[in-house]
C-alpha positions in Angstrom: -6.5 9.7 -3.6 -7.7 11.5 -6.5 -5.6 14.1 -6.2 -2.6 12.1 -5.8 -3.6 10.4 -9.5 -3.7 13.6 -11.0 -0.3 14.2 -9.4 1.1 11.2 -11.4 -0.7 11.5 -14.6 1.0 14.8 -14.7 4.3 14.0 -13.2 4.1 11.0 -15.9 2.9 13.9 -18.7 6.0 15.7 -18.2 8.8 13.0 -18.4 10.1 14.0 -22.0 13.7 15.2 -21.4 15.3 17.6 -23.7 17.4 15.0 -25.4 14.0 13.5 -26.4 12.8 16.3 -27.9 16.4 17.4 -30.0 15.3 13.8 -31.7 13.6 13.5 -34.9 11.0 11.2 -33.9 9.9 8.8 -36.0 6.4 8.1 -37.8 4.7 4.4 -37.4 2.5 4.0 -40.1 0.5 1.7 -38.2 -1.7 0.8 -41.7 1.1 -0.8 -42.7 0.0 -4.2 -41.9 -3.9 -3.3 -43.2 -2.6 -2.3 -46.5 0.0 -4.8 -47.0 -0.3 -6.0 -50.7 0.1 -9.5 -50.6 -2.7 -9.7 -47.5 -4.8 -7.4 -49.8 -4.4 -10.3 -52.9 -5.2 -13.4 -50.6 -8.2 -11.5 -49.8 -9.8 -10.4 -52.7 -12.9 -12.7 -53.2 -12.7 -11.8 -56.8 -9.5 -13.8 -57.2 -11.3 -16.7 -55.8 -12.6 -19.5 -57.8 -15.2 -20.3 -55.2 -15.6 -17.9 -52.0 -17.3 -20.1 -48.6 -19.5 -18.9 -46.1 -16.8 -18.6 -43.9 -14.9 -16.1 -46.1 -18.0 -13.6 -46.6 -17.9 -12.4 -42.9 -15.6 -10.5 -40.7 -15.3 -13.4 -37.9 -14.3 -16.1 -40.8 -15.8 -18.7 -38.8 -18.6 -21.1 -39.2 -21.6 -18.9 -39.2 -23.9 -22.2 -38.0 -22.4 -22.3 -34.6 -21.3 -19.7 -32.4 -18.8 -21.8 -30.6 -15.8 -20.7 -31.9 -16.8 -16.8 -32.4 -15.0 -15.0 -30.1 -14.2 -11.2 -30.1 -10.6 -9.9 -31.3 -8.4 -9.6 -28.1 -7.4 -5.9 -27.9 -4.7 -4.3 -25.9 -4.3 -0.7 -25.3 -1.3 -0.7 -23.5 1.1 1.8 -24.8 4.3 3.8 -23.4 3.4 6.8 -21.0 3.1 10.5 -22.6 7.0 11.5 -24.0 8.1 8.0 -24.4 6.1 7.3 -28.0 6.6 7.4 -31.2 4.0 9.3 -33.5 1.5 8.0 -35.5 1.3 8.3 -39.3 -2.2 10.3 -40.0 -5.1 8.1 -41.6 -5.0 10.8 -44.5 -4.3 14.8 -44.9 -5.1 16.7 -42.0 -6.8 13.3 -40.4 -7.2 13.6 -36.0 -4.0 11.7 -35.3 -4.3 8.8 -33.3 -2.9 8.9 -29.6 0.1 6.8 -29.4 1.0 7.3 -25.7 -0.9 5.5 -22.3 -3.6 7.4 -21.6 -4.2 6.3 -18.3 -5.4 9.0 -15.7 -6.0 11.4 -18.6 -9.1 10.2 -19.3 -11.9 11.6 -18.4 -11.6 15.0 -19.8 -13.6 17.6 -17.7 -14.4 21.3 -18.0 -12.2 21.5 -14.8 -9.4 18.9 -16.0 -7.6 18.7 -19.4 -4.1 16.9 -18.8 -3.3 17.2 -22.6 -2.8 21.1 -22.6 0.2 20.1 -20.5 1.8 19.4 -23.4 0.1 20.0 -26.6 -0.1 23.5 -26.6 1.7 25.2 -28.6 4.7 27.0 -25.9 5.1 23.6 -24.2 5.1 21.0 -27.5 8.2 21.9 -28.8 10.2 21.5 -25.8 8.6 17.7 -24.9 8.4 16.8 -28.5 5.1 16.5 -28.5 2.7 17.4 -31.3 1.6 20.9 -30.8 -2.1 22.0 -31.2 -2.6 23.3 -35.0 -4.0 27.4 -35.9 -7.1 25.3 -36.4 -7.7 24.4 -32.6 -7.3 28.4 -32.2 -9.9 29.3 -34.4 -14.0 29.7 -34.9 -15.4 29.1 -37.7 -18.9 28.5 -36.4 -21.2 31.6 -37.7 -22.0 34.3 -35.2 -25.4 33.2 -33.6 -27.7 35.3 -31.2 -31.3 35.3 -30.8 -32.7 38.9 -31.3 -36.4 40.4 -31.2 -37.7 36.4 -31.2 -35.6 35.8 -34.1 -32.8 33.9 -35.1 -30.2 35.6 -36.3 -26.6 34.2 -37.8 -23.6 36.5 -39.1 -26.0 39.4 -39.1 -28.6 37.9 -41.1 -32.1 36.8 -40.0 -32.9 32.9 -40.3 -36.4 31.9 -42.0 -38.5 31.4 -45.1 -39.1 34.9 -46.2 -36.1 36.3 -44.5 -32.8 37.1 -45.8 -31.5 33.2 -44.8 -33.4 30.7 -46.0 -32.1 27.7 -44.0 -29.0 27.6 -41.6 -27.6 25.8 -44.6 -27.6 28.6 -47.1 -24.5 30.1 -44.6 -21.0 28.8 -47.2 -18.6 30.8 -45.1 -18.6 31.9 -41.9 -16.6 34.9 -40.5 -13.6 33.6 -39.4 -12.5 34.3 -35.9 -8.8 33.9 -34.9 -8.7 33.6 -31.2 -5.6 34.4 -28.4 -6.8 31.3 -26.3 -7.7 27.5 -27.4 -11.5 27.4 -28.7 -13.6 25.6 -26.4 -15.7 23.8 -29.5 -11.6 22.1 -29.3 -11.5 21.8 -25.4 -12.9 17.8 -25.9 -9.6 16.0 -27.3 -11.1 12.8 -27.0 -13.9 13.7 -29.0 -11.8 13.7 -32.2 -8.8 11.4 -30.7 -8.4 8.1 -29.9 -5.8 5.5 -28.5 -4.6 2.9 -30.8 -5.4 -1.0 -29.9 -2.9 -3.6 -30.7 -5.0 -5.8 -33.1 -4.9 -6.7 -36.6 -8.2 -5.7 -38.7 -10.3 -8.0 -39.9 -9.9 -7.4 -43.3 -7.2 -5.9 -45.5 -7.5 -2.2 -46.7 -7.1 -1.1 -49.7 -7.1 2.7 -49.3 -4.1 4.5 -49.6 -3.8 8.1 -48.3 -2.4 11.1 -50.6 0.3 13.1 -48.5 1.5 15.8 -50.9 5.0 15.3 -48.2 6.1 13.5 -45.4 5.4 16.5 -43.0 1.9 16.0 -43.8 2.1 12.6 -42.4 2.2 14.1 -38.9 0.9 17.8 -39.0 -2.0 19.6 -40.3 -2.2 22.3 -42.6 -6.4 22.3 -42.0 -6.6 26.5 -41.5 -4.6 26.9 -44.8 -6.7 24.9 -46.9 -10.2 25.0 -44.7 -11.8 27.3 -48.1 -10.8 25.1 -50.7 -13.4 24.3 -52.9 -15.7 26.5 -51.4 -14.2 30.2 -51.9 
């Protein structure tokens, strides 16, 4: 049985057809709704003359009684892998969110990642999928080994009297471009999520600054990773 769902979550992985991926596909900006400025007015306790009770909290109900507190209904339904449309990054270089079913994906295990299917790279073009950025292929963790009882990072022994104070006095790391996808990468679910259906509780009034629309649904994370730092 189990290996018959993996069978499907593949099959269902791979149903992008070239037409598909010839298409531009199309952003949702799925803040849109959050970040709507008229919600973003009716909100604003400051433009109130008197705020309730009611108003201060997120469930904007009586906060005496618990009878009519109930949880926002969610829904993660969503169209299988190649039949989405991508989501519009929370800000620059921002995990996207997943915007396809994720159903039989999920667990990822050391033995079973289903999103390398199509994510990497040679296969994201050809599904129109978004392909895993120079980022995923690199370490920038500092070289770390344990040598003579000490600890010892980029070359450099760790202590008080030694040549590295703290862990924290390492600002840049020797950056390792690797042939293969790093492992600290292999967990796509740490860092990506699926989208629910449901409208926030309140309004948001942060707006994201995309220096272009590309940035909206790629990263540019290795080019800029030094900024401020160098």
């Amino acid at each position: 049985m189990r290996m018959l769902i993996k069978v499907a979550a593949l099959g269902s992985l791979l149903v992008a057809t070239s037409l598909y991926a010839a298409e531009a596909a199309k952003v949702v900006d799925i803040n849109a709704k959050a970040s709507d400025a008229k919600r973003i007015t009716k909100e604003d306790l400051g433009n109130k003359k008197v705020v309730t009770e009611e108003a201060l909290g997120l469930r904007k109900v009586d906060l005496y009684s618990e009878d009519k507190a109930e949880p926002a209904k969610t829904d993660y339904s969503r169209p299988a892998p190649g039949e989405s449309q991508k989501f519009e990054r929370a800000y620059v270089n921002a995990p996207p969110m997943i915007p396809h079913s994720v159903e039989g994906l999920l667990p990822i295990t050391k033995d079973n990642n289903q999103c390398l299917s199509c994510h990497m790279p040679e296969a994201a073009k050809a599904v129109g999928a978004t392909p895993l950025p120079p980022s995923h292929f690199t370490n920038y963790r500092p070289t770390t080994v344990l040598k003579d009882g000490e600890l010892v990072k980029e070359g450099k022994t760790v202590g008080p009297k030694e040549d590295i104070g703290n862990v924290g006095d390492i600002k840049l790391a020797k950056v390792k471009h690797l042939k293969t996808l790093y492992q600290g990468r292999f967990n796509c679910s740490q860092c990506h999520a699926p989208q629910a259906k449901v409208d926030t509780a309140v309004a948001n009034t942060f707006k994201p600054d995309f220096g272009n629309d590309k940035e909206k649904e790629s990263s540019n994370l290795a080019d800029v990773m030094n900024q401020g730092v160098e």
